[in-house]
N, C-alpha and C positions, 0 to 999 in steps of 0.2 A: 607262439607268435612273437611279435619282436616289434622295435621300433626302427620309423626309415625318415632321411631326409636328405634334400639334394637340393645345388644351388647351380644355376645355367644364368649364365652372364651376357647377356644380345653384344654386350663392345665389343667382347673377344678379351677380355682382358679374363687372367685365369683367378681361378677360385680362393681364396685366401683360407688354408687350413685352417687357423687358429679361428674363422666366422665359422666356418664347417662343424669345426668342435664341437664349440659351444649350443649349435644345433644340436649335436648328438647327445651330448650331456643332460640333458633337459630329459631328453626320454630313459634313462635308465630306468626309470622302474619297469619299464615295455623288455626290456632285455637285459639281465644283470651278469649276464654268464658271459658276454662276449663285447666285444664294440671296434668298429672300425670306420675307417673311410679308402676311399679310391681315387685322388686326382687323374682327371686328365685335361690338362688345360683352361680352358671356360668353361670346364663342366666338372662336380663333384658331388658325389655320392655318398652317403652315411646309412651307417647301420647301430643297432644294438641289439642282441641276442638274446631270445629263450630259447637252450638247445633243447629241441623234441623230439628232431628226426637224423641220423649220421652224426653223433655227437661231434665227434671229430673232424668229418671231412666235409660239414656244411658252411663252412667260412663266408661271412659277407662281408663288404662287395664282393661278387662273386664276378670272375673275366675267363671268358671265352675266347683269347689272344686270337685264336685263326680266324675268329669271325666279328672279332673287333667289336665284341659286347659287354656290356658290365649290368649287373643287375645289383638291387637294392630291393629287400621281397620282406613283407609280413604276412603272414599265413602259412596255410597247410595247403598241398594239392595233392588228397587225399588218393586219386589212381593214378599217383606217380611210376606203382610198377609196371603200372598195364601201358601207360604212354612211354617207358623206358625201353620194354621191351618192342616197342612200336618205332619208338625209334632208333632203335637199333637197326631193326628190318630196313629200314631206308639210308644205313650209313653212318649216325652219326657216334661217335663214340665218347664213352664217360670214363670221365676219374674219382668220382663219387659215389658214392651209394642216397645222396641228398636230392629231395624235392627241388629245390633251389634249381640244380642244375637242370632236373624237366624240365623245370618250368622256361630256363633259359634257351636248351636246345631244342624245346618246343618251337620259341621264338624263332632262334635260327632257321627250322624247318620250313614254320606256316605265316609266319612273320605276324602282322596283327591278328590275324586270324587264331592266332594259336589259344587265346581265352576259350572259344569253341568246344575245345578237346578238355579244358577242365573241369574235374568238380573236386570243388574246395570252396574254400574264403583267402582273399586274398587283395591287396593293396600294395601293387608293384611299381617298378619304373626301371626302365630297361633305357641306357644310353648305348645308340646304335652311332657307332664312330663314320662308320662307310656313308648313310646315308644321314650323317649330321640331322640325326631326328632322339629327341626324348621321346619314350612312349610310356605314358603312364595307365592302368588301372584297375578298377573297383569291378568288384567279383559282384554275383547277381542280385542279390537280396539284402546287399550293406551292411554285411557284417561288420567287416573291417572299415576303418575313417582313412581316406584321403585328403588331405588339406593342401589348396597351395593359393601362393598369390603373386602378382608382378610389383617390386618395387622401382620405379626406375628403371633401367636395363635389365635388371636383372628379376628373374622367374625362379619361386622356390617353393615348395613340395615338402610336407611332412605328415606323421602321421598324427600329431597333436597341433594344436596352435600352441601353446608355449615356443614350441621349439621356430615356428616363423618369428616370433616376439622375439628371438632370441638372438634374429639378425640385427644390424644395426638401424635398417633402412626400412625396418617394415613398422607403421604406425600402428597405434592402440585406440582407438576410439567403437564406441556401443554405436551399432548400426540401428537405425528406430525402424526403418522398415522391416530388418528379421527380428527384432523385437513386438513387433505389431502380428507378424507371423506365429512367434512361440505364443501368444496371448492369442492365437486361434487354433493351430494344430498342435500346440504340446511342442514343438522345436521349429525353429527356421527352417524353409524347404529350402533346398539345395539349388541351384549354386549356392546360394545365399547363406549366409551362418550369421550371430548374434553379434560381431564385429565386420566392422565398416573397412570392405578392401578384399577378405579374408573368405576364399570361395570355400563350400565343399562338392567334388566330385559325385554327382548324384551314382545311386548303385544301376550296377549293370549297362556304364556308361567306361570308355576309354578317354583318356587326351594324349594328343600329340601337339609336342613342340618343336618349331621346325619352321627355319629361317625368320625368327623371331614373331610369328603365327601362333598363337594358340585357335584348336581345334579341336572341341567336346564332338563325342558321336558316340551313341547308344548301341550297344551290342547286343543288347537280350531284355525282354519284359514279359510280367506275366499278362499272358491270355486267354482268356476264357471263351474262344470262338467255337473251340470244337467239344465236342460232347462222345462221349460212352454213353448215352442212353439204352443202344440193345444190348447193351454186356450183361449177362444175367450177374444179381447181385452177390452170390458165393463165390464166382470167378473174379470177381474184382476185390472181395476180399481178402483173394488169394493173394490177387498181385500186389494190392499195397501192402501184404503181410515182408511177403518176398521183400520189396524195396527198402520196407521200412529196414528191416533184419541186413538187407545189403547196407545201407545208408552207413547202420549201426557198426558192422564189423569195418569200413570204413574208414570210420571215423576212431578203430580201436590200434589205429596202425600207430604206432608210438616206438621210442625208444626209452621211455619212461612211461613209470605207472600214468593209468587212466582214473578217473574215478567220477562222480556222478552227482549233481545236485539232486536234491528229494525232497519236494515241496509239501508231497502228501496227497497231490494232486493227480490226475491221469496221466498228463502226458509226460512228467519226468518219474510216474511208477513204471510205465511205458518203457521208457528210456533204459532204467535202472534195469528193468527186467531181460530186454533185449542186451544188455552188455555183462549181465551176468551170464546170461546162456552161452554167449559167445565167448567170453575170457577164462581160462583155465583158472586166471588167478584169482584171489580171495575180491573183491568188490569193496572199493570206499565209497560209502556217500554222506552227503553234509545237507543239512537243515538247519535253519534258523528256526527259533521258539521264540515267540514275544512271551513277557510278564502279561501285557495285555490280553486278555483271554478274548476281546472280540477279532484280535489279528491271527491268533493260535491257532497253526495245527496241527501239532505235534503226536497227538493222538493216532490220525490218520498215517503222520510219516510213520509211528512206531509200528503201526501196520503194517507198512509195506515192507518196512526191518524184518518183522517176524518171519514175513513169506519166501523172501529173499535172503535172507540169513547174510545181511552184506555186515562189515565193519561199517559201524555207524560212527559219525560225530557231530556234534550240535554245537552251535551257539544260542546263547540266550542275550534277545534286545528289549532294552526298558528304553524306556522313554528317555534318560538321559545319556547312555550309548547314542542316540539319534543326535540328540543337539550336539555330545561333546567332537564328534567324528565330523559334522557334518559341514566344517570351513575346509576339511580336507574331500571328502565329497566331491564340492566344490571345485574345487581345485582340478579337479580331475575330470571331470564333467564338460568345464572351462564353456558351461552354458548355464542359465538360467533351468530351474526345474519346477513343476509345478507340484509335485507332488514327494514325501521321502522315501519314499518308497527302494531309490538305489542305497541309502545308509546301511541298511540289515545286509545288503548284497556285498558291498563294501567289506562289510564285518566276515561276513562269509566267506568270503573271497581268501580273507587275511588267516584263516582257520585252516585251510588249504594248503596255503601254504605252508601255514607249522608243522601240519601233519604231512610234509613231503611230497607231499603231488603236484604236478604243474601242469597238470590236464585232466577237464571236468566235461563230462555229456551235460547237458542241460533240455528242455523240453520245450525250448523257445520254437516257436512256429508252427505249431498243431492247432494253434486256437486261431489263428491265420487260416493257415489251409484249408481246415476243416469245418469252420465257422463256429467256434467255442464261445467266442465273446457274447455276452448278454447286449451288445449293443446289435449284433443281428437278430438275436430275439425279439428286442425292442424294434426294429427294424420292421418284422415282420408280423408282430401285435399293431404295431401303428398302421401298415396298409389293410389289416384287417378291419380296425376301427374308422381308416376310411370308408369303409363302401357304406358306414352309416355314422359319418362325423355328428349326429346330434345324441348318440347312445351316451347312457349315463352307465352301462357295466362295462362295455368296451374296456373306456381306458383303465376302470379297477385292475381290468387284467394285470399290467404294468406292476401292479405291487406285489406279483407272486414272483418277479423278475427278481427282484430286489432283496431277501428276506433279510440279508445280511447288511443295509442300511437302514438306520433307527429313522432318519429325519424323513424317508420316501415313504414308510410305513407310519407315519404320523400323521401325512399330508389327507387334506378331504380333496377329495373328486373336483374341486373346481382348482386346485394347486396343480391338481396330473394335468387336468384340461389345459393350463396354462403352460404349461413345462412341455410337454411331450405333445402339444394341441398340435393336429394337421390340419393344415388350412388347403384349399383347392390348389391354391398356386406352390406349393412345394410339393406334390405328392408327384410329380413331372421332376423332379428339381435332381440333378445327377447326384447332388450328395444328401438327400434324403435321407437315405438308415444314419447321417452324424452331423444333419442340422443340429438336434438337440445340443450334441456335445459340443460343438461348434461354438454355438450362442452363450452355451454358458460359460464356456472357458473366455470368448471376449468382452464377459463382464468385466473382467479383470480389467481390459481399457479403461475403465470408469477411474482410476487412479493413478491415466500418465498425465503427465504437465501440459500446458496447454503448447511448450514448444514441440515436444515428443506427438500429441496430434494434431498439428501443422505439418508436420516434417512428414506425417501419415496422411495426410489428409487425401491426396490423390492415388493414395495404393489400395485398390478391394483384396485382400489375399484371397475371397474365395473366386475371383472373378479371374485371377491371376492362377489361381491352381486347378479352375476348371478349364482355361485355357492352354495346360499342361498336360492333360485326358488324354490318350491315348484316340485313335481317331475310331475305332470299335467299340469304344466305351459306350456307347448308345447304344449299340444292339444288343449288350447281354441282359440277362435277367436281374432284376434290383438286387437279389441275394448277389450274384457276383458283383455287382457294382460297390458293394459295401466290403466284401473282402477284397478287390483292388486296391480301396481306400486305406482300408486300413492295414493291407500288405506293403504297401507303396508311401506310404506316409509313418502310421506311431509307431509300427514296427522299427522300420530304419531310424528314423528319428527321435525314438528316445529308447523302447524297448531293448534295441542291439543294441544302442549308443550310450546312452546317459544309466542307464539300468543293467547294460550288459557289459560290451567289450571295456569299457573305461574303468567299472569297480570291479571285475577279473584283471586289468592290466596293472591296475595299481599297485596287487599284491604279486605281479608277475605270473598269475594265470593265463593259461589260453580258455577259451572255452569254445565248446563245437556240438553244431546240433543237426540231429539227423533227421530232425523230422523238415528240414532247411535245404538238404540235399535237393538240388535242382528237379531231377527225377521224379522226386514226391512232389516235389512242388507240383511243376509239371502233369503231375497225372491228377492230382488232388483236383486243377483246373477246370480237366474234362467232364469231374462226376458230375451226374444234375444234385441240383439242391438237395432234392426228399433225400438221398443217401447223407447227405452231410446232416441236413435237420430232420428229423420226421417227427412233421408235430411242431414240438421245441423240446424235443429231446437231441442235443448239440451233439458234433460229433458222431453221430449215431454208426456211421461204415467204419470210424474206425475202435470204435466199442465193440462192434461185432468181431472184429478182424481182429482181437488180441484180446481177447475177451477170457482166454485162458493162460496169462501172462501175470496180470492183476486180480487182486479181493474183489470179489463181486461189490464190496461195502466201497473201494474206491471209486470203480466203473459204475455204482448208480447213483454215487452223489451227486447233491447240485453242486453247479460250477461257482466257487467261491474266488474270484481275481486275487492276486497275490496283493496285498495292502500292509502300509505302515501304518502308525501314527503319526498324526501331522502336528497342529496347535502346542497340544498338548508338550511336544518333545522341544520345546522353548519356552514355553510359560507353567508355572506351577499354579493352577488356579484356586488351588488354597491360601493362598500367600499374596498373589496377583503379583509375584515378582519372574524378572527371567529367570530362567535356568542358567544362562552364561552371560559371563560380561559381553561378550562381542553380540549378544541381540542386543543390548539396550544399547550400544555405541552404535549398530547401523541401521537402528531403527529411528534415531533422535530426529526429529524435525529438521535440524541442521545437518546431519549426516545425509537424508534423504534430500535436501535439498542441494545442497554441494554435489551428491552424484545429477542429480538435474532430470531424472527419471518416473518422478512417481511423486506424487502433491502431497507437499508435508502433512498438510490439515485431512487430508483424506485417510494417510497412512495412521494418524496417529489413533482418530478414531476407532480402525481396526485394530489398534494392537490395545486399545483398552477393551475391545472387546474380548479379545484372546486372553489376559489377563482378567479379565472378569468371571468368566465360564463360561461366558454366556451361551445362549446356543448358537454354536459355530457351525453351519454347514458344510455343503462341499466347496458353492462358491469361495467362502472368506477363506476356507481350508485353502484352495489352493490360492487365492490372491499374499496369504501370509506367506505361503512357502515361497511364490514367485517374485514377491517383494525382497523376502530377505536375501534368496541364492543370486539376485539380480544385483544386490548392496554388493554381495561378495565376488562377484564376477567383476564387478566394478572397482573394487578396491585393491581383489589381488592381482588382476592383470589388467586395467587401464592404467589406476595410481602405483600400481608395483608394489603393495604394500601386503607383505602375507600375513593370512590371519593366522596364528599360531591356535596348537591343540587350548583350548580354554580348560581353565579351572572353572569346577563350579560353582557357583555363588552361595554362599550359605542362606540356606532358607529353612 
C-alpha cells in the first residue's frame, strides 16, 4: 500500500509544488521505496510508495496521456489480471504489468462505475482532465483511510491528516462533537473525524469534485435482505470453503514475500492455513506474547506452528513496551483510543519488517461476518432473558460469556441486572445487541468540561447514527442488526483503522484480509443466523467448513478478543509512580486543563486511582486510555509539539 495526497484549487490558480511536497513527505512511512507528484495546473497529485506489485513499472502518479487521466492510488486490486485481460477484449491497451494501471483503464472503460468490477481495498483519486471532474474513493469495508477537506478555495485529499496539517491553510482545532462520538462508538463516524473541518470518506462511499461542488454518494453496503435458507448445509460449506480458498490465493498475488499474522486464534489459524496450501513457498508468521499471562497466547499460536510447520517469529510486550511506544501510537493513529490494544500491533508490525516482509494475511473480519464477537452472544442471552425479565438465572448466564474478565466474574446478580438489565422499551431499540457497550463507553462523558458539553449539548450521536440506518435495517432479524453494527461502525472505525491499517503502515506494511473479500462478505450475509451461531457456539459454518485446516484444540476453544494491558502500562502500582515522564506531564491538572477537554479535578482522581491499584475496571481502563491518547492527540497535532520516544522513570 502506499500513501496519497492531492490539492485542487476552485481560483484556478495552479498548485504550488514545494505545499504539494510537503504533503507527500509527511507520509513516507506509507511508502518509503518511491515518491512523486504530477502537476497539472490547479490540480496536483502526490504519491508515496510500497512497491508490491510490477516493481518497476508501477510509477505514481500514474497518466493516461490519450485519455487525459492521472491517478494517485493506495491499495491492491487483487483481480487485476482478470479485469486486464477484460480489458483488453474491449481495446484498451497497457504498458504495465501494474494494478495501478487496471485500475486507471478500468476508469477509462466504465468511468465511475468502474469500483463495481473490483475487489481489493483501495483509496484512490483519479483527476479526469476532459471532464474537469476529481473522482475520489474508498473501497467497501474501509480498509484503507481517505481524508479530505476545503480550505478556502482550495480542496485537499490525503490518506492521513498530518499530511492536510501539512498545508498552510488547513487549521488544527479537537472537534467536540467527533469527540462526543469516539466516547460512544470507540471513533468519530464519518464524515466526521476527532478534528474540527477535517472530513473522513465513509467506506464504500465515492466523491466527486466538479466545478467547485463537492458530491459524496454511496456505491455498495452490506445487506442482509436475502437469505440461503434452503441451501442444504454441506453445500454451503462448500461454497464458503471455495471463496474463502479463492479470497486467499488472491490476496497471495505479490511481487514480494507474503506472510501472515497468528494470533492463536481461529480465524488468522484459518488464514495461515489457507495461504500455506496455496504458496509453494516456506510461510512467515508473527505473534505477539505478552509477559502478562492473562493477555497470553502463545501456547495456542505454537500450536498452530507445530501443524503448519511455518517460519515462526515472535515478539514479546511487557507492560512498559506499551507505555514506551505509545506517543508514537499515537501519533499515527492521529485519533483518540480507548483502549491499547494497537501498541503490541505496532510492535508487530515493526517485526515484519526486520524480518523482510512487507505483506501480511491477517484474520480481520470473520468475527464480523460470521458473528464471533461475544457481544452477539450477549446480544442473544439478553432477548432470551427477556421473555422473562424478572428471572434471577437468566442473566447468571452472561458470566459464562465472559470467563476471561475477573471484575464480570466477581460481580453478584444485581451488578449483571444493572449492567446488561433489559428494560421493555429497548428490547424494540435498533441498537439493542450494543446499548450495553454504548452506555458504558459514554461514561467516559462524565470527565469533559462543562464547555466540551455545551458544545455537545444538542448532538444525540445515537439518534444521529440511527438516522444513518440503512432504510432495511428494520426488517432484518436482531442477529443481523448487530453484525451491520458492528460491520459498519468498530470494524472501520477503529479495528481496520487505529488497530489495523495505521500500526501495519507505520512500519510500512500492507495488510490484507480474505475473510474481507466482498464475496465472503457477501455470502456470509445471506446465511440464516443458527448457521453462523448454533446455540452460542460462534462461527459455527465456518468451523464446520475448515474444520480440517486447524487443531481441533483451536476450532473448540472459546473465543478469547485480542487484548492489551491498559492501566497498568503507565502506572507501576508498586510504587504509585508513572512509568514515563510524559504521563505525569499530560496528566497534571494544568496540562489537562490548557488542553480544555477533560475537568482537571475529575482527571486527577482517576489517575490516583491507577496509581493506587486499586480496582480498575473496564470503565476507568478505558477513560485512562481515552484521557491520555486525547492529551497526546492534542499536543502532537493541535500544539505541534511531538512527544518524543520517553525514557523510563526509575522506579
Amino acid at each position: 500500500m502506499c500513501g496519497i495526497a492531492g490539492i485542487q484549487r476552485f481560483d484556478g490558480q495552479p498548485v504550488r509544488r514545494e505545499v504539494l511536497d510537503a504533503m507527500v513527505a509527511t507520509l513516507d512511512h506509507r511508502g518509503p521505496d518511491a515518491n512523486g507528484v504530477e502537476l497539472r495546473g490547479s490540480v496536483g497529485l502526490g504519491h508515496t510508495r510500497l512497491s508490491i506489485i510490477d516493481l518497476s513499472g508501477g510509477v505514481q502518479p500514474m497518466v493516461l496521456e490519450d485519455d487525459e487521466l492521472v491517478v494517485t492510488f493506495n491499495g491492491e486490486i487483487f483481480n487485476y489480471i482478470e479485469l486486464r485481460h477484460e480489458l483488453i477484449a474491449h481495446g484498451r491497451r497497457f504498458a504495465t504489468t501494474s494494478d495501478t494501471e487496471v485500475l486507471l483503464q478500468a476508469y477509462a472503460q466504465w468511468g465511475e462505475d468502474c469500483v463495481q468490477h473490483f475487489n481489493g481495498q483501495w483509496a484512490f483519486a483519479i483527476w479526469d482532465a476532459r471532464r474537469k471532474k476529481l473522482f475520489l474513493s474508498r473501497d467497501r469495508m474501509g480498509k484503507l483511510p481517505l481524508f479530505y477537506t476545503v480550505s478556502g478555495k482550495t480542496f485537499l485529499f490525503a490518506s492521513e491528516v498530518k499530511a492536510l496539517f501539512a498545508h498552510p491553510g488547513v487549521s488544527k482545532a479537537i472537534d467536540p462533537v467527533g469527540l462526543d462520538q469516539l466516547c460512544t462508538f470507540w471513533s468519530a463516524q464519518p464524515p466526521r473525524t476527532i478534528f474540527a473541518g477535517i472530513h473522513l470518506l465513509p467506506p464504500g462511499h465515492s466523491l466527486t469534485v466538479q466545478d467547485g461542488k463537492l458530491t459524496v454518494a454511496q456505491y455498495w453496503d452490506l445487506d442482509f435482505s436475502e437469505t440461503l435458507d434452503n441451501v442444504p448445509a454441506r453445500e454451503l460449506d462448500e461454497q464458503l470453503l471455495d471463496l474463502l480458498t479463492d479470497a486467499t490465493r488472491l490476496r497471495l498475488r505479490s511481487d514480494v514475500p507474503v506472510g501472515a499474522y497468528l494470533s492463536g486464534g481461529l480465524d488468522s489459524s484459518i488464514t495461515a492455513a489457507l495461504a500455506k496450501d496455496l504458496n509453494r513457498e516456506k510461510l512467515c508468521t508473527f505473534s505477539v506474547e505478552f509477559e502478562n499471562p492473562e493477555f497470553d497466547e502463545s501456547v495456542f499460536q505454537q500450536e498452530v506452528v507445530q501443524r503448519l510447520g511455518t517460519e515462526h517469529h515472535t515478539i514479546r510486550c511487557s507492560h512498559d513496551d506499551i507505555g514506551r511506544i505509545f506517543p508514537q501510537v499515537i501519533r499515527h493513529t492521529e485519533t483518540p483510543i480507548l483502549r491499547t490494544a494497537p501498541a503490541p500491533m505496532f510492535m508487530l508490525s515493526k517485526l515484519v519488517r526486520e524480518s523482510g516482509i512487507k505483506v501480511v494475511l491477517t484474520g480481520e473480519g470473520a468475527d464480523e461476518a460470521f458473528g464471533g464477537y461475544d457481544i452477539f452472544k450477549e446480544a442473544k442471552l439478553r432477548r432470551f432473558w427477556s421473555r422473562q425479565p424478572e428471572s434471577r438465572v437468566r442473566p447468571m448466564l452472561l458470566k459464562r460469556l465472559y470467563p476471561y474478565m475477573k471484575n464480570i466474574q466477581s460481580q453478584p446478580p444485581a451488578y449483571l441486572r444493572a449492567f446488561f438489565g433489559v428494560k421493555p422499551q429497548t428490547v424494540g431499540h435498533p441498537f439493542f445487541s450494543h446499548l450495553p457497550r454504548f452506555e458504558l463507553t459514554s461514561k467516559l462523558k462524565a470527565f469533559f468540561t462543562p464547555e466540551v458539553l455545551a458544545a455537545t449539548f444538542d448532538h444525540d450521536p445515537l439518534l444521529a447514527a440511527e438516522d444513518a440506518l440503512p432504510l432495511a435495517f428494520a426488517s432484518w432479524d436482531g442477529f443481523s442488526q448487530s453484525q451491520y453494527l458492528e460491520a459498519r461502525g468498530l470494524m472501520p472505525g477503529y479495528i481496520l483503522s487505529s488497530q489495523g491499517d495505521r500500526m501495519t503502515m507505520a512500519n510500512s506494511i500492507e495488510g490484507r484480509f480474505p475473510f474481507l473479500d466482498h464475496r465472503v462478505v457477501e455470502f456470509a450475509a445471506k446465511l440464516p443466523p443458527r448457521l453462523k451461531m448454533a446455540g452460542l457456539d460462534e462461527k459455527h459454518i465456518l468451523k464446520n467448513a475448515t474444520r480440517h485446516l486447524v487443531p481441533d484444540s483451536i476450532r473448540q476453544r472459546s473465543k478469547q478478543p485480542y487484548r492489551a494491558p491498559d492501566a497498568q502500562s503507565f502506572f507501576d502500582t508498586d510504587t504509585g509512580m508513572a512509568r514515563f515522564e510524559y504521563v505525569d506531564a499530560l496528566l497534571s491538572p494544568s496540562a489537562i486543563a490548557d488542553a480544555g477537554l477533560f475537568d482537571p479535578d475529575a482527571v486527577s482522581k482517576l489517575v490516583e486511582k491507577a496509581r493506587s491499584g486499586a480496582a480498575i475496571g473496564t470503565k476507568d481502563n478505558m477513560a485512562l486510555v481515552g484521557i491520555l491518547s486525547a492529551q497526546l492527540v492534542v499536543e502532537q497535532f493541535v500544539n505541534g509539539r511531538p512527544v518524543d520516544v520517553p525514557e523510563a522513570v526509575a522506579v
